[in-house]
C-alpha positions as a Markdown table, in Angstrom:
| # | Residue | x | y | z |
|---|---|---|---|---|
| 1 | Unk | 153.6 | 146.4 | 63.5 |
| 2 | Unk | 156.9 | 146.3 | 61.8 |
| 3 | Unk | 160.0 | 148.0 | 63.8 |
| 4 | Unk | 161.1 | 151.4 | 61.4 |
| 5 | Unk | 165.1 | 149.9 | 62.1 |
| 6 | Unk | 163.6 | 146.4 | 60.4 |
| 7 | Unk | 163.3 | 147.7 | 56.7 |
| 8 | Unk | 162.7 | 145.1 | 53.9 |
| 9 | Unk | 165.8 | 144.4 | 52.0 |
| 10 | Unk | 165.5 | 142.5 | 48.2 |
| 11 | Unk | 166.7 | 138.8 | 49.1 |
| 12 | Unk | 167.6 | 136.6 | 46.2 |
| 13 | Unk | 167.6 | 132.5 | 46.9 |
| 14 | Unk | 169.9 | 130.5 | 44.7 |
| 15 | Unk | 172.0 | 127.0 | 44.1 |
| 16 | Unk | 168.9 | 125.3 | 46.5 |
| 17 | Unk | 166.5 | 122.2 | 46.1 |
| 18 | Unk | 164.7 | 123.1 | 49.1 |
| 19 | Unk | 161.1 | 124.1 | 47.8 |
| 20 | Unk | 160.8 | 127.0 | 50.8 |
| 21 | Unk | 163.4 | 129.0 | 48.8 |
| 22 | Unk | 163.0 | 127.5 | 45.3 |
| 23 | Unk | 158.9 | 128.7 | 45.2 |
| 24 | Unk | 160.2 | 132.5 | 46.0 |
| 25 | Unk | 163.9 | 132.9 | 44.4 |
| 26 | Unk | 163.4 | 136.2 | 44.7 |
| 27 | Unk | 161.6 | 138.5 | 47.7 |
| 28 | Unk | 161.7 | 141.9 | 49.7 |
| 29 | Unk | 161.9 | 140.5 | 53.8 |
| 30 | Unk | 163.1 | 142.5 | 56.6 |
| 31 | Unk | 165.4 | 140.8 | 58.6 |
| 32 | Unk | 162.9 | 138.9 | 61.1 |
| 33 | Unk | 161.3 | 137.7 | 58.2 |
| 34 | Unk | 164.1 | 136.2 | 56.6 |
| 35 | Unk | 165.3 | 135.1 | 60.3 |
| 36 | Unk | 161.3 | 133.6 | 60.6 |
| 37 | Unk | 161.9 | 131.8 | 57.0 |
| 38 | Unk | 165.6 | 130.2 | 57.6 |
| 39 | Unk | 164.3 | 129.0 | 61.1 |
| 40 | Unk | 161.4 | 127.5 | 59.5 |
| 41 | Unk | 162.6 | 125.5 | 56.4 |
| 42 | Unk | 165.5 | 124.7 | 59.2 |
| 43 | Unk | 162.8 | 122.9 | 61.2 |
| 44 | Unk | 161.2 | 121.2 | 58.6 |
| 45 | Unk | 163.9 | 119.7 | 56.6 |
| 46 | Unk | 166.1 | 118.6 | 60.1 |
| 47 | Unk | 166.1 | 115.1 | 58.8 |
| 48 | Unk | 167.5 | 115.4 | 56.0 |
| 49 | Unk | 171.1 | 116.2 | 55.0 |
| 50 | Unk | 172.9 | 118.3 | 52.5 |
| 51 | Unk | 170.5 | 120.9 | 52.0 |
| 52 | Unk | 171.8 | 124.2 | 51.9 |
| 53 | Unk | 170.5 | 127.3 | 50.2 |
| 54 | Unk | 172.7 | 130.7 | 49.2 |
| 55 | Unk | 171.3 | 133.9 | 50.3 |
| 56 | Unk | 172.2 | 137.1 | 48.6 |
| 57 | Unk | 171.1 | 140.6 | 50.0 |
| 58 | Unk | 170.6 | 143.5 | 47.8 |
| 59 | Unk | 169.0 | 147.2 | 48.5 |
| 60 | Unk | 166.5 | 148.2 | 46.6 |
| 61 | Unk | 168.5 | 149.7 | 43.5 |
| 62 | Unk | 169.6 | 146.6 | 43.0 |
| 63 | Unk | 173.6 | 146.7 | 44.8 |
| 64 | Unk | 174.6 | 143.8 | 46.3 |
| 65 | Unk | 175.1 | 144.2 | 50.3 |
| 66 | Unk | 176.2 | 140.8 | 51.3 |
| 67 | Unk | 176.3 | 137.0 | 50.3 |
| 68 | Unk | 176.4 | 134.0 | 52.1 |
| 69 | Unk | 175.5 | 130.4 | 51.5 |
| 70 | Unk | 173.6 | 128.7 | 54.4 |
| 71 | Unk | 174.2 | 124.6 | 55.2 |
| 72 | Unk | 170.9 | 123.6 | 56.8 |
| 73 | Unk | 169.7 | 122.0 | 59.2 |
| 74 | Unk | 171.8 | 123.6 | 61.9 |
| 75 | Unk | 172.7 | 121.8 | 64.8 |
| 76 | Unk | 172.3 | 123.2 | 68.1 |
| 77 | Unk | 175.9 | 124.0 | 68.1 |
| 78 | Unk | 175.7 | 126.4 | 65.2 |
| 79 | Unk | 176.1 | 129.9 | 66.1 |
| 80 | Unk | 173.2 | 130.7 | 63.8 |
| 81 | Unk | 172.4 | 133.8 | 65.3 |
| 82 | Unk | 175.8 | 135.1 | 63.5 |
| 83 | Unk | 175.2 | 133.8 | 60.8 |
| 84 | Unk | 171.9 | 135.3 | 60.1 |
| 85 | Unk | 173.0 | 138.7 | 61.6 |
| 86 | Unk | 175.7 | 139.4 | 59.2 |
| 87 | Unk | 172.6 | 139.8 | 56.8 |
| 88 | Unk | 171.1 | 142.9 | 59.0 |
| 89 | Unk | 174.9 | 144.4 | 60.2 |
| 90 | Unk | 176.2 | 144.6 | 56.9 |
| 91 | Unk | 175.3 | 148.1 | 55.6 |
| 92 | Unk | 174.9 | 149.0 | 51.7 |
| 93 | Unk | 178.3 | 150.8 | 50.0 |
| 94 | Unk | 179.1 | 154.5 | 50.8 |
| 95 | Unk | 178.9 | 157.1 | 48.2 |
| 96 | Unk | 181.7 | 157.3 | 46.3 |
| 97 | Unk | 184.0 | 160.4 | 46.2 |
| 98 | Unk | 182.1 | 161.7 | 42.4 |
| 99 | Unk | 178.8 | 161.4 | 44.6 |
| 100 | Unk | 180.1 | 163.6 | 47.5 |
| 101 | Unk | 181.7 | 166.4 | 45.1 |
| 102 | Unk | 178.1 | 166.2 | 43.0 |
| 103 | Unk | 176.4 | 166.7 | 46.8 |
| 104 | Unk | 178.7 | 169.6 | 47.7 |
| 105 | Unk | 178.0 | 171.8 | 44.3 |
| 106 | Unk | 174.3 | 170.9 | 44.6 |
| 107 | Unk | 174.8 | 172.5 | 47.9 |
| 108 | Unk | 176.8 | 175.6 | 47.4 |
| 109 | Unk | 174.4 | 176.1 | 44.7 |
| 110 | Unk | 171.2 | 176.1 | 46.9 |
| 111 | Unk | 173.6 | 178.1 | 49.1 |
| 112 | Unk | 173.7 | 181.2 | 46.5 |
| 113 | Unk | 170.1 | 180.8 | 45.4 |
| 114 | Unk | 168.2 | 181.1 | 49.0 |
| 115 | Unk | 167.3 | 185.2 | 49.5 |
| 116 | Unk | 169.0 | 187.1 | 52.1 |
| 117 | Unk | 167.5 | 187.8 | 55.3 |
| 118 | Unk | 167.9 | 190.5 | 57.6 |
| 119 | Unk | 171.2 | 190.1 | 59.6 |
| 120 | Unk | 171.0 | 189.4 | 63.6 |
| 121 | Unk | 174.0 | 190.6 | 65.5 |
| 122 | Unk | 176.4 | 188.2 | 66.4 |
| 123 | Unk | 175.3 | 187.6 | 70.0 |
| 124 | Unk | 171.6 | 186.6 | 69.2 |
| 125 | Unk | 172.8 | 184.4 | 66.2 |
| 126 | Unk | 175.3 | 183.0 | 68.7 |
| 127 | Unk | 172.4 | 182.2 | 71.0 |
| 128 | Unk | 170.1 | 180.8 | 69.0 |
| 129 | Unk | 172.9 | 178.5 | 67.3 |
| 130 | Unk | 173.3 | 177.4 | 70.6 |
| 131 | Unk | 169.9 | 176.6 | 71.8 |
| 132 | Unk | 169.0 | 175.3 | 68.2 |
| 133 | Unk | 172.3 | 172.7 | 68.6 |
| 134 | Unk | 171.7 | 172.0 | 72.3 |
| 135 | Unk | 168.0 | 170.9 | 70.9 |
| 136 | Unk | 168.9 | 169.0 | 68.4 |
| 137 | Unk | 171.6 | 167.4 | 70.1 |
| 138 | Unk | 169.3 | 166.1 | 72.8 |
| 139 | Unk | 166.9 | 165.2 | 70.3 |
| 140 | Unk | 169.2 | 163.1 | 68.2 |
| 141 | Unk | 170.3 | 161.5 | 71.8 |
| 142 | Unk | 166.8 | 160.6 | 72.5 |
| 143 | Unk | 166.3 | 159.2 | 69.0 |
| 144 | Unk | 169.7 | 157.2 | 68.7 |
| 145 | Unk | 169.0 | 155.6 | 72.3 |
| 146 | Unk | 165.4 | 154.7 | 71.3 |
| 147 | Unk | 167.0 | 153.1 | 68.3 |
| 148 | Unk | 169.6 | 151.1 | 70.3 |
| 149 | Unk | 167.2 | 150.2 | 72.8 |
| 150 | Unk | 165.0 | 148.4 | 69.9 |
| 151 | Unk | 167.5 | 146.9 | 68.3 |
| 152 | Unk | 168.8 | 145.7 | 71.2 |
| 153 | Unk | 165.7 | 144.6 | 72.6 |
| 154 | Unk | 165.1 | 143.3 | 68.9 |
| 155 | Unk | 168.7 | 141.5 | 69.2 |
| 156 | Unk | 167.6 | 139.8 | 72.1 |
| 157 | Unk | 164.1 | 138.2 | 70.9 |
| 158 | Unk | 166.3 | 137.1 | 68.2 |
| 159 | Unk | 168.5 | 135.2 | 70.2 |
| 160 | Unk | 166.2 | 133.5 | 72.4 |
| 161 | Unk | 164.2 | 132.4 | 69.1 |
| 162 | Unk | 167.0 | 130.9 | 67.9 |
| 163 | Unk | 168.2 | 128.9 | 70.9 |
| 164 | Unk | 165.0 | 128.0 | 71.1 |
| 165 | Unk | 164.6 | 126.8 | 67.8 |
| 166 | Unk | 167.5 | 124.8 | 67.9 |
| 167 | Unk | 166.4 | 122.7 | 71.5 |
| 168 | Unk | 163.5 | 122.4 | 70.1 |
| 169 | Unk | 164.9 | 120.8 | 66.5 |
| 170 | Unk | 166.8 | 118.4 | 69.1 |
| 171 | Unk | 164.3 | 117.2 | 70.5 |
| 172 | Unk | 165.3 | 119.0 | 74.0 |
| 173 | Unk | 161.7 | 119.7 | 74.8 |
| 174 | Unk | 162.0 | 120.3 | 78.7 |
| 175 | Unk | 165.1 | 122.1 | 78.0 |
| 176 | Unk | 163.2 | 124.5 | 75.7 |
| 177 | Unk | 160.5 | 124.7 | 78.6 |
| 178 | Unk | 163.0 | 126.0 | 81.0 |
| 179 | Unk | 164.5 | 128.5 | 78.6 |
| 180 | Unk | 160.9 | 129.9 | 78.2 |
| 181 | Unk | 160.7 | 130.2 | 81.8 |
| 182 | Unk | 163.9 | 132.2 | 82.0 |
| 183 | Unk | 162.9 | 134.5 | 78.7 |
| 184 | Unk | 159.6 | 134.9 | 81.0 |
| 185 | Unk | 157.3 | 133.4 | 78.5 |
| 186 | Unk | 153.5 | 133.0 | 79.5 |
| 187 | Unk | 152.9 | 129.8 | 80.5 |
| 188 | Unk | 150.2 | 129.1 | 78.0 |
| 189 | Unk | 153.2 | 129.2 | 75.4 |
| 190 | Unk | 154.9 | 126.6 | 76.8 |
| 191 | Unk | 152.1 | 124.5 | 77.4 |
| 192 | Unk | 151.2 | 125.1 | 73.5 |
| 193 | Unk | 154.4 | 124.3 | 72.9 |
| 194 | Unk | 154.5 | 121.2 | 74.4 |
| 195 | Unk | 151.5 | 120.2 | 72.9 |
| 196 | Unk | 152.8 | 120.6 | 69.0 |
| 197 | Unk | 155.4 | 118.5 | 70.2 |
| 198 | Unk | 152.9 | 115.4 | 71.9 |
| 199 | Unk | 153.9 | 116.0 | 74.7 |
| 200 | Unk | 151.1 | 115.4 | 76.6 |
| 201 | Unk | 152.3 | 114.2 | 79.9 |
| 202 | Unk | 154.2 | 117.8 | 80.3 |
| 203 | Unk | 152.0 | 120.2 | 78.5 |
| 204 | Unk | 149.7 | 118.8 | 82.0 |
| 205 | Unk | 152.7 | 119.0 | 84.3 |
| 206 | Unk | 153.5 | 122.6 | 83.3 |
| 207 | Unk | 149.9 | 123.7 | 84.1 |
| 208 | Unk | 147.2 | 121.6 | 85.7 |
| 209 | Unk | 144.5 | 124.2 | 84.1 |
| 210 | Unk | 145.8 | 123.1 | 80.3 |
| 211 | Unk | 143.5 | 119.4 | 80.7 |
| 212 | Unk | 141.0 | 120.7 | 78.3 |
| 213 | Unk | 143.8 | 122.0 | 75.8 |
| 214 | Unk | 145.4 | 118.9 | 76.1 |
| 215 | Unk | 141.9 | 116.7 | 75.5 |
| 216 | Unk | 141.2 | 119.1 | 73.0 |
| 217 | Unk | 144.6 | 118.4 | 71.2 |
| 218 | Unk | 144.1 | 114.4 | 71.7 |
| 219 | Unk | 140.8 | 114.5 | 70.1 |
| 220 | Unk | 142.4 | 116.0 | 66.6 |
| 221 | Unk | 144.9 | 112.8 | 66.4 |
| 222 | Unk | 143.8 | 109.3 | 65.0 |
| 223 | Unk | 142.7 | 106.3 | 66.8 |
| 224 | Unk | 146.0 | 104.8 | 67.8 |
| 225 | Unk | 147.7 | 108.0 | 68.8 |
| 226 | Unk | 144.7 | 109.0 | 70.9 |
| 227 | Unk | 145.0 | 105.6 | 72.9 |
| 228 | Unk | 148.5 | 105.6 | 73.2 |
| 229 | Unk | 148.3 | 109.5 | 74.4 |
| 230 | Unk | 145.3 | 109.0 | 76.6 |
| 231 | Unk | 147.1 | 105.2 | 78.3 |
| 232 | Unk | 150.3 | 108.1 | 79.4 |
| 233 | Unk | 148.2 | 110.4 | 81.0 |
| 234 | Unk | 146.9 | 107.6 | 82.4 |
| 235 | Unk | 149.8 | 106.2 | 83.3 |
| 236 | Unk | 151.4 | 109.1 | 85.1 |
| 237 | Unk | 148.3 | 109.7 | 87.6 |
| 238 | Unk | 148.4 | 113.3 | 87.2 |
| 239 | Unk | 144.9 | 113.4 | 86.8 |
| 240 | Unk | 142.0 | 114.4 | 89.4 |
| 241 | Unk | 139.3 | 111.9 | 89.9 |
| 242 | Unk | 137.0 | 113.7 | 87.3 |
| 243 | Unk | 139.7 | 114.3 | 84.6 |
| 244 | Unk | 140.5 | 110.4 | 84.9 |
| 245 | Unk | 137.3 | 110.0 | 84.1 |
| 246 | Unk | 137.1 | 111.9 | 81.1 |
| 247 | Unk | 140.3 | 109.6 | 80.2 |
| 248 | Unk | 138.1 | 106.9 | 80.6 |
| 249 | Unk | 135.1 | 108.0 | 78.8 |
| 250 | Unk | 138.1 | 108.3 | 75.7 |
| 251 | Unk | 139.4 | 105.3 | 75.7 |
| 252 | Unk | 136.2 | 103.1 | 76.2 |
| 253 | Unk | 134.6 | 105.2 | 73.1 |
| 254 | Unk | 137.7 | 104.3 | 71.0 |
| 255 | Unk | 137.2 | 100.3 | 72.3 |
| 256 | Unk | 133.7 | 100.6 | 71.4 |
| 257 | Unk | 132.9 | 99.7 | 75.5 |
| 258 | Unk | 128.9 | 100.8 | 74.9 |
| 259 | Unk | 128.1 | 99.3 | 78.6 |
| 260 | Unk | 131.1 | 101.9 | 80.1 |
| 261 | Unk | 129.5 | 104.5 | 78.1 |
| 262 | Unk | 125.9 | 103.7 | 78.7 |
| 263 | Unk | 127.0 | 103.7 | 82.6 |
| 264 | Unk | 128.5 | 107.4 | 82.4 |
| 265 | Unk | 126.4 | 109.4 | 80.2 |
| 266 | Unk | 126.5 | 112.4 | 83.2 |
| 267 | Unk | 130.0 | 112.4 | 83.0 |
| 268 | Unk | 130.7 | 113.3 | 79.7 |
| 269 | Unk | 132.5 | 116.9 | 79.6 |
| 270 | Unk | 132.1 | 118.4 | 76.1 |
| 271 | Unk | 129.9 | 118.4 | 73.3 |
| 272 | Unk | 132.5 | 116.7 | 70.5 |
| 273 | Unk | 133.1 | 114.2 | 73.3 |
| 274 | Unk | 129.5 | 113.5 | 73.8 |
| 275 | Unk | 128.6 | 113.8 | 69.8 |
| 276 | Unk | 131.4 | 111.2 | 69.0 |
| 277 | Unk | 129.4 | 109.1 | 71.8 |
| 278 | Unk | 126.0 | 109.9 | 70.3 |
| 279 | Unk | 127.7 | 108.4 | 66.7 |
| 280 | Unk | 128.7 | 105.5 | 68.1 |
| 281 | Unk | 125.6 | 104.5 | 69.8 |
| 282 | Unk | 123.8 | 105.5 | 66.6 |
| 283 | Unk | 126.3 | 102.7 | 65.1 |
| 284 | Unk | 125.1 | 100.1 | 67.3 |
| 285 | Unk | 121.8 | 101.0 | 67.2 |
| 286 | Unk | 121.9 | 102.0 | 70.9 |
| 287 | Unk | 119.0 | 104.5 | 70.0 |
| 288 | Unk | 117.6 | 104.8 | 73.6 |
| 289 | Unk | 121.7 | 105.6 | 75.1 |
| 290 | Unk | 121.5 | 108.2 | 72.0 |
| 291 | Unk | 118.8 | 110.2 | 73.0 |
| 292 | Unk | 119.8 | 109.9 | 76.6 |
| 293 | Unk | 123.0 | 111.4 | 76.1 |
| 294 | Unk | 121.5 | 113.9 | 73.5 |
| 295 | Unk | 119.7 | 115.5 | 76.8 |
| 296 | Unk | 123.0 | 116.6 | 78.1 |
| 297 | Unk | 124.7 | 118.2 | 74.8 |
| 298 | Unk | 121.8 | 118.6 | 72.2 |
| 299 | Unk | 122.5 | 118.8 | 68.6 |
| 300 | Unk | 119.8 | 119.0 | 66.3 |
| 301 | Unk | 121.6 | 117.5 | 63.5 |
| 302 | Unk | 122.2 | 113.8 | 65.5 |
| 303 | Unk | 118.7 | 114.3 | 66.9 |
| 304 | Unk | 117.4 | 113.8 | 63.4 |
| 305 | Unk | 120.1 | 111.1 | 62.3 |
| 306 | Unk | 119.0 | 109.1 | 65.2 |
| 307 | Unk | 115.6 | 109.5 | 64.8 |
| 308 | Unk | 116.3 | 108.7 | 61.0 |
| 309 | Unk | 117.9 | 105.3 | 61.7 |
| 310 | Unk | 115.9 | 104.6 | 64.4 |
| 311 | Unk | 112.8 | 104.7 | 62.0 |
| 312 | Unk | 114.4 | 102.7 | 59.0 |
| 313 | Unk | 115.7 | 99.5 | 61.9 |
| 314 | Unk | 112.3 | 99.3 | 62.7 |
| 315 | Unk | 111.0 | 99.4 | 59.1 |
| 316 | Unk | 113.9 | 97.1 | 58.3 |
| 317 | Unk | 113.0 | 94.6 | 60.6 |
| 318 | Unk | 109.0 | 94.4 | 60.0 |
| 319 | Unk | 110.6 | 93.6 | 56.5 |
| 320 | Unk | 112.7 | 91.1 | 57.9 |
| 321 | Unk | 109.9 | 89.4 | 59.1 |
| 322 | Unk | 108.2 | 89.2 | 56.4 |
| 323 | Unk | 111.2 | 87.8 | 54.4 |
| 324 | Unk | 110.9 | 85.4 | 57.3 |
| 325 | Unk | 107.5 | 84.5 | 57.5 |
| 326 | Unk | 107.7 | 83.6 | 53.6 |
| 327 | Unk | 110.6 | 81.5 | 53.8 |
| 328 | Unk | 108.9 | 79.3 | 56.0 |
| 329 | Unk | 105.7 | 79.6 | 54.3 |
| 330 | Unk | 107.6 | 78.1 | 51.7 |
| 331 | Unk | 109.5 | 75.5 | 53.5 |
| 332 | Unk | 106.3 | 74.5 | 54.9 |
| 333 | Unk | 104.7 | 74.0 | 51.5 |
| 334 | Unk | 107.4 | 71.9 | 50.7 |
| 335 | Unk | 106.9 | 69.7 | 53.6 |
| 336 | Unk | 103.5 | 69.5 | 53.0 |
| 337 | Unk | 103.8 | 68.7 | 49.2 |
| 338 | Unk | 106.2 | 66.0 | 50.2 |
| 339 | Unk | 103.7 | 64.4 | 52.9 |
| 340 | Unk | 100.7 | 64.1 | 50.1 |
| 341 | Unk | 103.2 | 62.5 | 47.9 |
| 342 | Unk | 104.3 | 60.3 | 50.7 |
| 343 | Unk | 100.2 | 59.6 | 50.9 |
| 344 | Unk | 99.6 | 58.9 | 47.8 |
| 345 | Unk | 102.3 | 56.6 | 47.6 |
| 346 | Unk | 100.8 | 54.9 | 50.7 |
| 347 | Unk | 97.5 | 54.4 | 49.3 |
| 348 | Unk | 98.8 | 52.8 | 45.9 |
| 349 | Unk | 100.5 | 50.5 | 48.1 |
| 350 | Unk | 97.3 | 49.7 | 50.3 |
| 351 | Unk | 95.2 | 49.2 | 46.7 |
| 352 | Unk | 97.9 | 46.6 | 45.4 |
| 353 | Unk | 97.7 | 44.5 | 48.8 |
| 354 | Unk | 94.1 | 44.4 | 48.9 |
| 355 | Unk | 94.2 | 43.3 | 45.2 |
| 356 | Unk | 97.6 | 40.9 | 44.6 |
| 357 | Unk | 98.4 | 39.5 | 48.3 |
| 358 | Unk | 97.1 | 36.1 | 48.5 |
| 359 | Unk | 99.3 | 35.5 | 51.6 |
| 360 | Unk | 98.3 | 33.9 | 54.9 |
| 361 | Unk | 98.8 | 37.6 | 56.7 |
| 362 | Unk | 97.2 | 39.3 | 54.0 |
| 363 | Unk | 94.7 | 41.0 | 56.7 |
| 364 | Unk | 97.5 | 42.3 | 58.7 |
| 365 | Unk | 99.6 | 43.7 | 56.1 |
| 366 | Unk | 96.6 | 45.6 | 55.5 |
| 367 | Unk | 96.4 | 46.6 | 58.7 |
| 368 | Unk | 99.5 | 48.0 | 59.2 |
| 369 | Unk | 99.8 | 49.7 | 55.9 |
| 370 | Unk | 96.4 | 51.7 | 57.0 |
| 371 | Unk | 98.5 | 52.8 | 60.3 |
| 372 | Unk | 101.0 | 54.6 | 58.2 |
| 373 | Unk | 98.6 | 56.4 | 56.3 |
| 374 | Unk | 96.9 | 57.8 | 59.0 |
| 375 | Unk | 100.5 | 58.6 | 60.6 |
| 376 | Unk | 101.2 | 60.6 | 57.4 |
| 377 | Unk | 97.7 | 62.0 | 57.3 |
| 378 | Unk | 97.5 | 63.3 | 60.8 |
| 379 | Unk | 101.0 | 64.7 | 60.2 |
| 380 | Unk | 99.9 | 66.1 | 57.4 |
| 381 | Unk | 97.0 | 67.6 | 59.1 |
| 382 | Unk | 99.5 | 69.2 | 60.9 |
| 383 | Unk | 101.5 | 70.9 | 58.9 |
| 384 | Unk | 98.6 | 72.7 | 57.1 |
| 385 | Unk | 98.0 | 73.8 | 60.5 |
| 386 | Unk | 101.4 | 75.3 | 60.3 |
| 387 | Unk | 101.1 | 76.4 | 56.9 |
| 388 | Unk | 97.8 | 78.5 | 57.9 |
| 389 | Unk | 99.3 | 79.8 | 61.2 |
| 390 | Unk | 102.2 | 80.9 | 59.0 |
| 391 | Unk | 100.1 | 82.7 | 56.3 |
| 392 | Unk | 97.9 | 84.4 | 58.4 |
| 393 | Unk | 101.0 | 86.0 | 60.2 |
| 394 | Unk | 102.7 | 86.9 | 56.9 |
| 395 | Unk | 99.8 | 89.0 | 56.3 |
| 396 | Unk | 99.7 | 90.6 | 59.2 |
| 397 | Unk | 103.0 | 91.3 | 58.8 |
| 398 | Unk | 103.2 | 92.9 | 55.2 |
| 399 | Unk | 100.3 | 94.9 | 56.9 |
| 400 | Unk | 102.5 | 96.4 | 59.5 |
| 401 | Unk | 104.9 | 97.2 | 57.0 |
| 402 | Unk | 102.1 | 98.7 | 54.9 |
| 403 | Unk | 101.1 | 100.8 | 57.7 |
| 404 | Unk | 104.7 | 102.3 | 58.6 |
| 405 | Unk | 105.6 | 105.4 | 58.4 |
């Protein structure tokens, strides 16, 4: 809920480049808003140089209150606390003299109009004054000290949002830890906080409860950050047995170390740890690991996409074979065809001998020209052995694949 002493005042943004400002030139904050805005763009743009933005307050009829051009980003160093608070001490202009004379006949003349009332002697009217003032006057004291008290209380948030802010901007991460500790900030902020900033290693230090926050926070980054991250922790042995596990269990699913995985399904802490798992055994069509590890941490979807691919591997590979199994039915064919060329040949050759060789040895050139026709006939004999083996199996195979479903 906004604080009643934290009105919104009309700021107007001008002479900037810096798109925070330049997408709202013109807007009604209160003072922690524009406090929250200027802290903000200061954050973001703390690499850069030059940037500066002027800041012009105005009430809400439009008179200007106060002006002030801001050089950002601020160094630590910068008293930027008094800076920004010249924005909520600097009040809008008094009435001038015309106004207060208006005011005063406006007055008289209510004055003369109200009806008259029947007179009280002096004492009661004297009392009653009295009580009435001493009311009011511890009223107002109440009221004023319950302002100063939030403003000061206000003030003070302020303050420690800025320093913090600006340690923070510098990179002064542990210094920013101890601050929080002095401004009595739960620890789960300064965990978080460490956390935006990577830093692991601390974020664990601070509190040993924040492991899962810290996993959790890992598991959001890419694949090189969560190594490096998860090799720190690792690293700085801050870690109980079961929590280096889970380390473990991270970086062997990021190296793709299925026999790691495979060995530690039980240890597996979380569901997205143990869906990313589930994926990757689906990848490597580690079906078996997959619906192991989907006993632990079920999820209905990964059930059916490992049942899915499951199903179409096995369909894929009766296919396979059959590709297979008709390849070589046709490289057999081939050899075949070759071997009753190679036969045919032989037996023109035999023909001519008996006919046209009048030679001495004529009977054993024969002879040995009849050996290598029965060599290429028995190994022919052979390979439509092979041919019909491989036939018969192709059929059985497109049958299989027939019969899948």
């Amino acid at each position: 809920m906004m604080n009643k002493n934290d009105k919104p005042f009309k700021y107007v943004f001008s002479e900037t480049s810096i798109e925070s400002f330049k997408k709202k030139p013109e807007d009604n904050l209160t003072f922690s808003e524009l406090v929250n805005l200027v802290q903000t763009v200061n954050y973001q743009i703390k690499y850069l140089n030059n940037e500066s933005v002027v800041i012009s307050k105005y009430t809400k009829d439009g008179k200007l209150i106060h002006t002030e051009k801001i050089d950002l980003p601020v160094s630590e160093h910068t008293d930027f606390e008094a800076l920004l608070v010249k924005f909520e001490q600097t009040k809008p202009p008094k009435p001038t003299k015309e106004n207060d004379v208006v005011s005063e006949d406006v007055d008289k003349k209510a004055k003369k109009d109200k009806p008259k009332f029947q007179q009280l002697s002096i004492q009661s009217v004297t009392m009653i004054g009295f009580t009435v003032l001493t009311v009011c006057v511890l009223g107002t004291g109440l009221t004023i000290n319950h302002s100063i008290n939030q403003a000061n209380k206000q003030q003070t948030k302020l303050s420690q949002e800025l320093l913090l802010s600006q340690l923070e901007t510098s990179e002064k991460y542990d210094k920013v830890a101890q601050k929080m500790k002095e401004f009595d900030y739960p620890k789960k902020d300064i965990v978080n906080m460490y956390l935006e900033n990577g830093q692991f290693v601390n974020a664990l230090k601070a509190d040993k409860k924040a492991f899962t926050s810290v996993l959790d926070k890992i598991d959001t980054m890419n694949n090189e950050e969560q190594q490096k991250a998860l090799n720190e922790l690792k690293k700085a042995n801050i870690t109980s047995k079961k929590e280096s596990i889970s380390l473990d269990l991270r970086l062997a699913l990021l190296n793709k170390d299925i026999d790691f995985l495979k060995k530690n399904i039980k240890s597996v802490d979380s569901q997205a740890l143990s869906d990313r798992i589930v994926k990757l055994f689906i990848d490597e069509k580690e079906y078996a690991s997959a619906n192991e590890q989907l006993k632990f941490f079920a999820n209905k979807a990964l059930d059916k996409q490992a049942k899915q691919a499951e199903h179409d591997d096995k369909k894929q590979a009766l296919t396979n074979r059959v590709n297979e199994l008709k390849k070589a039915i046709s490289d057999t064919q081939k050899q075949l065809d070759g071997k009753n060329k190679q036969l045919s040949d032989l037996h023109k050759q035999l023909d001519d001998l008996n006919k046209n060789d009048n030679s001495p040895d004529k009977a054993k050139h024969v002879s040995d020209k009849q050996k290598e026709i029965d060599a290429a006939s028995n190994d022919k004999n052979k390979i439509s052995d092979t041919l019909k083996d491989q036939q018969a199996k192709e059929k059985e195979a497109q049958k299989a694949v027939d019969d899948f479903k």
